[in-house]
Each structure stands twice: as structure tokens, then as C-alpha cells.
C-alpha positions in Angstrom: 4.7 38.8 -25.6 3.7 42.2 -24.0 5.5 43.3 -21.0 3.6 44.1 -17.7 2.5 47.3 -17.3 4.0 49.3 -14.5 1.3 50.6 -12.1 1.6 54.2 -10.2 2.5 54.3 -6.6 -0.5 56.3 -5.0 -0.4 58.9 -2.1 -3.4 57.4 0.3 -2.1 60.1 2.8 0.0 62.9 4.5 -1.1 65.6 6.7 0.9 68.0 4.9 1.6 67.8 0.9 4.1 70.9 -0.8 6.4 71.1 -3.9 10.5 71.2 -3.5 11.6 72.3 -6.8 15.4 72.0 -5.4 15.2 68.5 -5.8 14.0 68.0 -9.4 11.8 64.8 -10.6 8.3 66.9 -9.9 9.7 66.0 -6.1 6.9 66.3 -3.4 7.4 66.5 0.0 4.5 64.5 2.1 5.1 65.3 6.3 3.0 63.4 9.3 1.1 59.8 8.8 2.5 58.8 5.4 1.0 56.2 3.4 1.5 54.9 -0.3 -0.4 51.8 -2.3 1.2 50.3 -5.3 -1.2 47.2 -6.0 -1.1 45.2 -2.7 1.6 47.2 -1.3 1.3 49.3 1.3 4.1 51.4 2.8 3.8 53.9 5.5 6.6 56.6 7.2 6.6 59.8 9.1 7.5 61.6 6.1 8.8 61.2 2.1 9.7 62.5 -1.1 7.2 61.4 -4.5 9.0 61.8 -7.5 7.3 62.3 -11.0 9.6 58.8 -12.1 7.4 56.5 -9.9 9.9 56.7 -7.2 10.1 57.6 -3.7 12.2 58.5 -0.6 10.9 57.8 2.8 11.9 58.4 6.2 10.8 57.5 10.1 8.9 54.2 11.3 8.9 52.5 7.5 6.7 49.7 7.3 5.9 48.0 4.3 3.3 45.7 4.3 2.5 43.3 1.2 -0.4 41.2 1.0 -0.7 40.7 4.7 1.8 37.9 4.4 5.4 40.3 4.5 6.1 43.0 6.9 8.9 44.9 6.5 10.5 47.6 8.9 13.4 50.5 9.5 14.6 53.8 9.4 14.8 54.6 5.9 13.3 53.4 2.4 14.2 54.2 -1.2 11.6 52.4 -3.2 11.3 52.3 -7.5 7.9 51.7 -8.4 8.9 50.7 -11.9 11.2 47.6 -10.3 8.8 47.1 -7.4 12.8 47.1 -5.4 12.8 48.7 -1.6 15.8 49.5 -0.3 15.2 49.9 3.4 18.4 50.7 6.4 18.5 51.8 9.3 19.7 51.1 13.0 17.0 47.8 13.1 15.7 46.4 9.6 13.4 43.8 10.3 11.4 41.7 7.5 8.4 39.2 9.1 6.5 36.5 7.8 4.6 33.9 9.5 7.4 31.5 9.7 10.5 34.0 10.8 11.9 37.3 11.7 14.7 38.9 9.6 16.8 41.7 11.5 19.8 43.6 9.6 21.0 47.3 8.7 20.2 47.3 5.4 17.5 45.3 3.4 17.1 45.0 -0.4 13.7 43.7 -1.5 12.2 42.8 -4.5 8.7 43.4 -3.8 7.9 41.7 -7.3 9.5 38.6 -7.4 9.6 38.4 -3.5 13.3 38.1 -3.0 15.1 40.0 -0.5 19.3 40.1 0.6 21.5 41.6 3.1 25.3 42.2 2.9 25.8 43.4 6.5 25.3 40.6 8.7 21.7 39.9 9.7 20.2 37.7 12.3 17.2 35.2 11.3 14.5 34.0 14.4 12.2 31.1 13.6 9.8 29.1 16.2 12.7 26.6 17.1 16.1 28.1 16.0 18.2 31.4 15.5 20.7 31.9 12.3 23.0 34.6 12.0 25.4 35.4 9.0 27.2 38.0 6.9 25.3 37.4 4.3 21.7 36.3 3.5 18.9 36.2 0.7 14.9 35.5 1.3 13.0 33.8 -1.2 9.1 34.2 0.0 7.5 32.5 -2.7 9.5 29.3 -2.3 10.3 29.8 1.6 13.7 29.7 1.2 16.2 31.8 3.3 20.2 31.2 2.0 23.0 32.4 4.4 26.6 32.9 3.6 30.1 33.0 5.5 30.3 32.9 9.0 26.7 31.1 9.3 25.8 30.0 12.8 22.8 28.1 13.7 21.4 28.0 16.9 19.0 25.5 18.6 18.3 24.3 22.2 19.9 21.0 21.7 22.9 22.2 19.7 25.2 25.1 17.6 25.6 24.7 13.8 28.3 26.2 12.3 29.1 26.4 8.2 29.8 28.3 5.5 26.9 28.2 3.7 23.4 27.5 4.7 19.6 26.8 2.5 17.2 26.8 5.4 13.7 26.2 4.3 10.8 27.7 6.9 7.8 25.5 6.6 9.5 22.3 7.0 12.3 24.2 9.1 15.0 21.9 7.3 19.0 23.2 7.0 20.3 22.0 3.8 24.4 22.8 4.5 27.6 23.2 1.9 30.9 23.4 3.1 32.7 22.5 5.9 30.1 21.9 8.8 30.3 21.6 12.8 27.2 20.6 14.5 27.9 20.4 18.4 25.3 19.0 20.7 25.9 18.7 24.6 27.6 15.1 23.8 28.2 14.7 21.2 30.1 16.4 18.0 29.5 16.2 13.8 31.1 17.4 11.4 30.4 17.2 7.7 30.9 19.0 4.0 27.6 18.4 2.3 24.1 17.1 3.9 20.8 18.5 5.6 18.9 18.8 8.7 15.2 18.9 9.9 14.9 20.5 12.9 11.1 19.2 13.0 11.4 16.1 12.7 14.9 15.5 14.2 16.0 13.7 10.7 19.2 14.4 9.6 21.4 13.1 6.6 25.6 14.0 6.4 27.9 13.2 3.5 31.2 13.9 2.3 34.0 13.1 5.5 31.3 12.7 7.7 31.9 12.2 10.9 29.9 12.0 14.6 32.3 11.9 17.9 31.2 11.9 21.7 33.2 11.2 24.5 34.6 7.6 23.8 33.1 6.9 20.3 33.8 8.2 16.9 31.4 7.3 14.2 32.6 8.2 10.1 31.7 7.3 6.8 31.2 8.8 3.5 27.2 9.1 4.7 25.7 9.5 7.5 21.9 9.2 8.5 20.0 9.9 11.6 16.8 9.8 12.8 17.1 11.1 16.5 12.9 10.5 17.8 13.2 7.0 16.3 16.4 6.0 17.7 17.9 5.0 14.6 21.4 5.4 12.6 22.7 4.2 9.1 26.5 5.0 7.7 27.4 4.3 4.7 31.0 3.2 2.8 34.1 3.3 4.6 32.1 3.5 7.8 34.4 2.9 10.7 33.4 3.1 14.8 36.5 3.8 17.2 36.1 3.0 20.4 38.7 5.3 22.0 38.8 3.6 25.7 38.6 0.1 24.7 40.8 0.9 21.8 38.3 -0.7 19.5 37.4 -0.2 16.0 35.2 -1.9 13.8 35.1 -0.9 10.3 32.6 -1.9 6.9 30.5 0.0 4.0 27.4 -0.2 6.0 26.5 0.2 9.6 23.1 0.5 11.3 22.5 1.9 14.6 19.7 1.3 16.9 19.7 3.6 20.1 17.4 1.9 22.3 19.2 -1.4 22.7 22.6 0.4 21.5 23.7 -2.0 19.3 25.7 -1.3 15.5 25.8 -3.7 12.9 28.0 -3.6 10.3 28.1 -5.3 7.0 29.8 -4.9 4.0 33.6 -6.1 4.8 33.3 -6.1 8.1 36.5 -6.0 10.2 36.8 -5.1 14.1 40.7 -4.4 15.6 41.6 -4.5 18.6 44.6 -2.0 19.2 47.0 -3.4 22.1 50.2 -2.3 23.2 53.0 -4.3 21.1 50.5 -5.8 18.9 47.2 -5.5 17.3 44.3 -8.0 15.7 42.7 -7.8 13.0 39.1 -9.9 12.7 36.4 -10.3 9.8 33.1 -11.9 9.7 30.1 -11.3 7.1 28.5 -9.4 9.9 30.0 -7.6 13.3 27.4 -6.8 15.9 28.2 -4.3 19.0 26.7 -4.4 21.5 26.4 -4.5 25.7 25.9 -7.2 27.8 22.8 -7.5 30.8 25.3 -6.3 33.5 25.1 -3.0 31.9 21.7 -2.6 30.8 21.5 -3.6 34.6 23.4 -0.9 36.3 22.5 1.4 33.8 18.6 1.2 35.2 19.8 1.5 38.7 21.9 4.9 37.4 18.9 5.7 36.4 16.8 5.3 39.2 19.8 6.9 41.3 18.9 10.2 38.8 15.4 9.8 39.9 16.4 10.1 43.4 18.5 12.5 43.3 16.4 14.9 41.6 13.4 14.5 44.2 15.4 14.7 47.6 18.4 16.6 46.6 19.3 17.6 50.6 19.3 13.7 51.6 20.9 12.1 48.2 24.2 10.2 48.6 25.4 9.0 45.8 26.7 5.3 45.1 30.3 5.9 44.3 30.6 1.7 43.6 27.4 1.5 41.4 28.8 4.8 39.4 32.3 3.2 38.7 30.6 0.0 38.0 28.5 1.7 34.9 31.6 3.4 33.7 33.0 0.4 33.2 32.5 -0.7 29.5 30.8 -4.3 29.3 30.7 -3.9 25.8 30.0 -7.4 23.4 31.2 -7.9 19.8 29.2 -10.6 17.7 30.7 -12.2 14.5 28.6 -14.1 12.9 30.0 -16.2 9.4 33.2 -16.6 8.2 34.7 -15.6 11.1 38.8 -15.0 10.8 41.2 -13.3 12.4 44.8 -12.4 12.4 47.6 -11.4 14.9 51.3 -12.1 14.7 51.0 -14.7 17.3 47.7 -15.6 17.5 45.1 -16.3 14.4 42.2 -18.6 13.7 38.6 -19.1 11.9 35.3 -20.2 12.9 31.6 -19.9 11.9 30.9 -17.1 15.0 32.2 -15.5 17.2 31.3 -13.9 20.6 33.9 -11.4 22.4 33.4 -9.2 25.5 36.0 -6.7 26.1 35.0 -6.2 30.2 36.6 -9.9 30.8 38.7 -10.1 27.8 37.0 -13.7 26.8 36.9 -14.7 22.9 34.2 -17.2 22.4 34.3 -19.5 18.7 31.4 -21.1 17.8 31.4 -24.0 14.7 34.3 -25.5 13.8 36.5 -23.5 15.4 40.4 -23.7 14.4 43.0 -21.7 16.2 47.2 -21.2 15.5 49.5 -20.3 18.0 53.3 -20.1 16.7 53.5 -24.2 15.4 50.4 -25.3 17.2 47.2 -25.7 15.7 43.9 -26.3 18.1 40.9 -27.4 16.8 37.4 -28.5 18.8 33.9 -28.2 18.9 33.6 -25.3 20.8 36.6 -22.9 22.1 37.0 -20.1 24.4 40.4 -18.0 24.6 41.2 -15.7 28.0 42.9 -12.5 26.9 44.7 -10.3 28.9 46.4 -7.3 27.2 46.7 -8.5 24.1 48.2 -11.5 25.3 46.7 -15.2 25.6 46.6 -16.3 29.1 44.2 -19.4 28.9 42.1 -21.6 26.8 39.1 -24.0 26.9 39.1 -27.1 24.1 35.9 -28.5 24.8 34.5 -31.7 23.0 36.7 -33.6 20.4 40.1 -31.3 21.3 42.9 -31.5 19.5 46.6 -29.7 19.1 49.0 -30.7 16.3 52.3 -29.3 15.8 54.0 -30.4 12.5 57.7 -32.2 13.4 58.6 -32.1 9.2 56.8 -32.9 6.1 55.7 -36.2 7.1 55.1 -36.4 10.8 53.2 -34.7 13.4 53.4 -34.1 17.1 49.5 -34.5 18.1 47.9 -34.2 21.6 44.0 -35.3 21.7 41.4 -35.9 24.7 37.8 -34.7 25.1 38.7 -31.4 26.3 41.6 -29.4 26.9 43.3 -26.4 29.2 45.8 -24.6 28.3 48.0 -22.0 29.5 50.2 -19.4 28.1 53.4 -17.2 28.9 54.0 -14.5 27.1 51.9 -15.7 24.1 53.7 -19.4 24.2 51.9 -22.5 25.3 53.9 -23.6 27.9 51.2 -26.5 29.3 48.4 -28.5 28.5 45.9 -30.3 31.0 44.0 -32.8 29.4 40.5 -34.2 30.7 39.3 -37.8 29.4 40.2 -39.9 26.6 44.0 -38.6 26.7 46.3 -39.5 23.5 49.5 -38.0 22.1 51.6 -38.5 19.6 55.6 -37.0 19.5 59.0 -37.4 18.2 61.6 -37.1 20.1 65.1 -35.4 19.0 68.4 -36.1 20.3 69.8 -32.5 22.2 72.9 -32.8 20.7 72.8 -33.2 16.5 68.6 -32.4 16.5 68.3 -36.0 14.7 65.0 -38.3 15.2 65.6 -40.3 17.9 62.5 -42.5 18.6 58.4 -41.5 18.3 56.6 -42.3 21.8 52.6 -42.8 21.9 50.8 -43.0 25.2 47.4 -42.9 26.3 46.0 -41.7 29.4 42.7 -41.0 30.6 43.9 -37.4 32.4 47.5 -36.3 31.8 49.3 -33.1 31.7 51.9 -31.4 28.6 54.8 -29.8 29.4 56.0 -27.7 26.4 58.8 -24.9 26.1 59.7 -23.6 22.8 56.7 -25.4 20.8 58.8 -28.9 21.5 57.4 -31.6 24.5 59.6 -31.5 27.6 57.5 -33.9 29.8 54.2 -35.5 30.0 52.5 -36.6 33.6 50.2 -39.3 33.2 47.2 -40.0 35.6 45.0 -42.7 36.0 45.8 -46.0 34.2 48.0 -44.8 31.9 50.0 -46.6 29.0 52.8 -45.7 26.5 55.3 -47.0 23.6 58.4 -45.9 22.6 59.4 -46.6 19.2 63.0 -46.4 17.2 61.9 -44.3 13.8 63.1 -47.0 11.7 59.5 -49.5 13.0 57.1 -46.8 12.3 55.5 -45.5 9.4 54.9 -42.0 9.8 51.3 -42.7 7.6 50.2 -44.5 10.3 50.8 -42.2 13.1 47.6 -40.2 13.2 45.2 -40.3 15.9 41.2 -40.7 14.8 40.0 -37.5 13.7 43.4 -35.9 12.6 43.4 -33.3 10.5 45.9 -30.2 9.2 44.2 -27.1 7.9 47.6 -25.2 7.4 46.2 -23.8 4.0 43.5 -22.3 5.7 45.8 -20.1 8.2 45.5 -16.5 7.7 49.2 -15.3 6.6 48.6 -11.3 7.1 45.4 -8.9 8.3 44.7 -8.4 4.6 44.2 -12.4 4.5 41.3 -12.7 6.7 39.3 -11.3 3.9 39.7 -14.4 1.6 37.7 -17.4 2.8 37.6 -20.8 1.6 35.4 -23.5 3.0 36.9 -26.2 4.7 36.6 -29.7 3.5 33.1 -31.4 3.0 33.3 -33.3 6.0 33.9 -30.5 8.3 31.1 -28.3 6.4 28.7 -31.2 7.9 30.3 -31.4 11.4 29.8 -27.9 11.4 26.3 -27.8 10.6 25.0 -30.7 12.9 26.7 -28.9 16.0 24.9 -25.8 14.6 21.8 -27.8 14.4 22.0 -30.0 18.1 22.7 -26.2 19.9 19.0 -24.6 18.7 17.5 -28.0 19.4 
């Protein structure tokens, strides 16, 4: 293998030429209109030294120019002919290309290879952004441009800050290392590892990833975005936190769609709700967020209030109710499968699950099963009234039921086709039943606790009384009808109204249960799927 032979700079021209022995090297001294050619470069100042060595010194108005593709400007050039390496300074260095502009004080540049680097801060210009840093290389072949420390990119929609920056021109794509900040007017990233294209508005960031604006704060080990198509994807321990609703819904995979602003996240799902003395926890194969039509609504008249207020600025009012009415979060949460929850006074499991934080209603869908202190509730369909993190009222509807277990054996039961009850302080307190009304409970004696008697009535509308989980009174309308029994005539097998069931093995004991689910028994599975099937009929 031969090594390439070094060609001769040649002088193209000077208006004046003369010999300066003082500086040795066969050093001539070229004044006015300077020009040399080495192969296809071309390098012109206001005057230079030639050296014998293939080397030269020039000064005033350098520009290098290199196959018409690199042009390279400043003050002063020292330039080896053997290396093809300019060194070029001065008060403005600039380096163009049809993709950017470099400025700096001081330029290295390997005219051979095409690699160039500064070490005292320099600024790059492309169509669409500006980068500054202390420290920078250009690689022209490949079209590559890597900054270090104190890198700051800067766009119209947003300011990039990192340690360490690959920019490539053509596709004008960031590629970043390091802790990053990307800030955008509303919203915030931050990331250690991941890329950019500023063409195509395509972005992917890694390593504690995260993406806050003013409510919401998106993380997860990745994050993808695709801004002109609306769409998201995060991936492994991705979590959303609502900050005003005090929401956050966690999983290992979450996709994002911008135009109808809905997430969905997979993957061990889990949503909590943060409230003041308590919080819950809930887990379904799939969590959906979302808003509901109220705001899509108001949001279109905001809109249109924009629209207004853009073309008759002097005679705009603005609509104070319609703006607090947007601000208002009507946000939904969807669970659908394997739905379970847990507080410390309040958990349950159904099939889905709708819940709307603007009214504070939980909706449960298939088979749903509910446990407040000893009760359990079961129906077809349920619907639970929150207020603070505290159960105000629910809905039984269809086939309700409430059992409380009295001791191994025997169970309190209240049953009637549907049910409303009402809480204090998170303790069902009373219970107004509508149509086909039956209970079944055990009364104590006050004094030594002991089993006094077991009373069963039936009424077609009646009312519960309860204080501390135990019966106090029942008011019976319409017809009704009752027993009392001594406990001695009654065979605690045989006091169990149709449909009774007890699912305590199924209760969630902690927020790290509601990730084990077990499918209730065969009977229920089939309930469950002909209610499923009569609601899309």
C-alpha cells in the first residue's frame, strides 16, 4: 500500500511577490489579492507568507473555498499543505455549507478528511434552529455537527438545553446524551439519552424521561412523540399525575392520542386517587383517560371565543362563566377487565369501570361486588357518589343485595330489586329499599352480646337503619310481613335468601392485592356475560 502523494499549494496570484530571508523556510511574502490552489482548494487573503515546507501564513479577508460545497472565513489562516489542516482565528470565523453556518474565534479544519472543531464557544445557524456551545466538531462528509458542554438549542417552538449534542444537517435531527431540558411554551421535558427531528416533529426520550405542563406530568423509562400526528407512546414504569385532580395512573405502556386527548395504559395498570386522609388504589387490564362531551363542548365555544377575540379586539368581552366552566376538569377514567380496587374503607371488583372526577361518580359494570367495613353489596349494575374521598351515596340496581356476616354460620342479609344507600363519614348508616324487599338479621341482647332471636320480614318498600354495621330499626311500607324466631327453631343453613352468595375470598386485603385476580364462581362468570351480552343488544 503506497501513501498518497502530497500535492504543492500553488500561488494563482499577488500583486506583489518578494523574498524575506529573516523568516527562513525559502519564506515569500505575497501583498494585495492573494490567491492559492491545492487540488480543489482555493484560499484567498490580502496578503501571506509561502514557505518552501508546503506551508503558509495568511492574513486579511481569508476565505477558503473547497469544492464549492465549504466556505470558510476570518482574520487569519495557518494552513500545512502536507496535512491539508487550516487553522483559521480571528474576531468572526465562519465555516458555510448549504445546510448551516458555523461562527467561532478559532477554527481547526481538516481540509482532507473534512472535519473541522472549535474550543472557544461557537454558535451554529441552520434553516430552522440555532445551537451554541463551548465546544464543537463538523464532520462534512457525513453531515454531522457534535457540540459539547453548555449546548443550547434554539427553535421557535422551544429551548434545548444538554450537555452533549450529535445534530445531523440534512434530516436536521438532535441526537442528545446527558442530562437534557427541552422547554416549549407549555410544556417541559426532560431526559438523559434520546433524539429529535426538528423536520418532522418526531421525537424519542429515554432514560428518566419525563414531559410536565401545567397540571400533567407524563414519565417513563421511554418516551415517543410524534407532534404533526398527534400521537404519544411511554414505555415501562410510565406513570401520568394529574396534579389538580390529584390523579395518577400508572402501567409499562401508555399511548396518547392528542386529538381526542385520551391515554391508555396497559401493562399493570393502576390509577390512584390521592385524598386527604386516605387514598385508592384501582387496577384493570386496561385504564382509559379521557374527557367527557361537556368539555369537548366548552372547549369549541373557547375556541370560537379566541376567534372572536382576535377579529374585533376593541368590542370583545370575554365570558368569565364559560372560561371558569372549561377550567374545570371533566376528566373520565375507563377500566375495562378485572377491575379491582382497594381503600381502607371502601374496596370492590367488577368487569368495568367508568369514573368521572368533575361529579365524583364511580360507575361498575358486570358483576359488580363492593365492601364497606362488614358489609358486602353486590348487584347487576352499581354506581357509588364520592365526595372527598368519602362515600356519600350509592345506587344497587337490579337483583341488590347487602350481607354482613353475624359469625361463622349466620348472616345478616338485606335484598330487594334495587337499593339506596347513604353514608356518614364512610359508614352506612341507612338503606332504602325499592320492590321485592327481604332481610334477614340476628338480633343480640345489649347487655351480655348473646343471640337472642333471628327476625325475617318482607316488604315490598322498606327502609334500614344501621349504626355501627349492626340493624337498629327497619320501617316497613306497603303490606308488609315479618317473623321473629328464638335461635334454638332455626337452622342457620336455612336462612339464606334466593341468590345469596359470600365472596369474602375475593376481597382485596391491601393495594398490592388488587393485582391478583381470581374469577368468581362459574355461575357468576355466566351472569356476567349475559348482562354483558343483553346491554350491546
Amino acid at each position: 500500500m503506497h501513501a498518497q502523494k502530497v500535492s504543492k499549494i500553488e500561488i494563482v496570484n499577488a500583486d506583489s511577490f518578494e523574498f524575506d530571508e529573516d523568516l527562513g523556510n525559502g519564506a515569500k511574502r505575497l501583498l494585495g489579492h492573494v490567491q492559492f490552489k491545492q487540488d480543489n482548494i482555493l484560499m484567498y487573503a490580502d496578503s501571506a507568507y509561502y514557505y518552501d515546507n508546503n506551508a503558509l501564513d495568511a492574513f486579511g479577508n481569508i476565505h477558503i473555498n473547497q469544492g464549492d460545497s465549504i466556505h470558510l472565513n476570518g482574520d487569519n489562516l495557518k494552513y500545512n499543505g502536507n496535512t491539508k489542516i487550516a487553522l483559521v482565528n480571528g474576531k468572526t470565523v465562519t465555516l458555510k455549507d448549504k445546510d448551516m453556518t458555523l461562527t467561532t474565534t478559532q477554527l481547526d479544519f481538516n481540509m482532507q478528511s473534512n472535519i473541522g472543531y472549535y474550543t472557544q464557544k461557537g454558535k451554529i445557524v441552520t434553516r430552522e434552529n440555532t445551537l451554541t456551545s463551548q465546544f464543537g466538531y463538523y464532520y462534512s462528509n457525513q453531515k454531522n455537527l457534535y457540540f459539547k458542554k453548555d449546548v443550547v438549542l434554539l427553535n421557535q417552538d422551544y429551548k434545548m438545553y444538554c450537555d452533549t449534542l450529535r445534530y445531523h444537517t440534512p434530516t436536521e435531527t438532535a441526537f442528545f446524551q446527558g442530562p437534557t431540558h427541552i422547554i416549549g411554551e407549555s410544556n417541559r421535558i426532560y431526559c438523559e439519552n434520546g433524539w429529535y427531528n426538528t423536520k418532522t416533529d418526531k421525537a424519542q426520550f429515554n432514560k428518566n424521561a419525563w414531559l410536565k405542563n401545567k397540571d400533567q406530568k407524563l414519565r417513563g423509562d421511554s418516551l415517543y412523540y410524534d407532534q404533526k400526528n398527534g400521537y404519544g407512546k411511554a414505555m415501562k414504569n410510565v406513570e401520568i399525575l394529574d396534579s389538580a385532580q390529584k390523579v395518577s395512573i400508572q402501567g409499562h405502556l401508555l399511548e396518547y392520542f392528542e386529538q381526542a386527548e385520551k391515554s391508555i395504559v396497559t401493562n399493570r395498570a393502576v390509577m390512584i386517587q390521592y385524598f386527604k386522609e386516605d387514598t385508592l388504589f384501582l387496577h384493570a387490564d386496561t385504564l382509559k383517560a379521557s374527557y367527557d362531551s361537556t368539555y369537548f363542548a366548552l372547549k369549541k365555544i373557547k375556541e370560537n371565543e379566541e376567534l372572536n377575540k382576535n377579529k374585533n379586539k376593541k368590542d370583545y368581552k370575554p365570558n368569565v362563566q364559560m372560561e371558569d366552566s372549561v377550567g374545570s376538569a371533566h376528566r373520565m377514567i375507563y377500566a375495562y377487565h378485572k377491575v379491582k380496587f382497594y381503600k381502607k374503607d371502601f374496596q370492590g371488583l367488577c368487569d368495568s369501570l367508568v369514573y368521572c372526577s368533575s361529579d365524583s361518580l364511580m360507575n361498575l359494570y358486570t358483576t359488580p361486588i363492593l365492601w364497606n367495613e362488614a358489609n358486602q353489596l353486590t348487584a347487576e349494575f352499581v354506581n357509588v357518589k364520592l365526595f372527598d374521598g368519602k362515600i356519600m351515596q350509592l345506587n344497587l340496581m337490579n337483583n341488590a343485595f347487602i350481607v354482613s356476616q353475624y359469625d361463622s354460620l349466620r348472616f345478616n342479609q338485606i335484598k330487594g330489586k334495587t337499593m339506596t344507600g347513604f353514608f356518614l363519614e364512610n359508614e352506612l348508616r341507612k338503606i332504602d329499599i325499592y320492590g321485592n324487599g327481604e332481610t334477614i338479621y340476628y338480633i343480640k341482647e345489649d347487655a351480655d352480646s348473646s343471640l337472642v332471636g333471628v327476625n325475617k320480614a318482607e316488604c315490598s318498600d322498606m327502609s334500614v337503619y344501621i349504626h355501627d354495621s349492626k340493624v337498629e330499626k327497619i320501617k316497613m311500607y306497603k303490606k308488609p310481613s315479618g317473623t321473629m324466631k328464638p335461635p334454638n327453631e332455626v337452622n342457620p343453613a336455612d336462612m339464606k335468601l334466593k341468590d345469596f352468595n359470600w365472596f369474602s375470598i375475593y376481597r382485596p386485603i391491601s393495594h398490592e392485592d388488587i393485582f391478583n385476580w381470581r374469577d368468581l364462581p362459574s355461575e357468576n362468570i355466566k351472569q356476567r356475560k349475559k348482562t354483558a351480552a343483553s346491554k350491546k343488544q
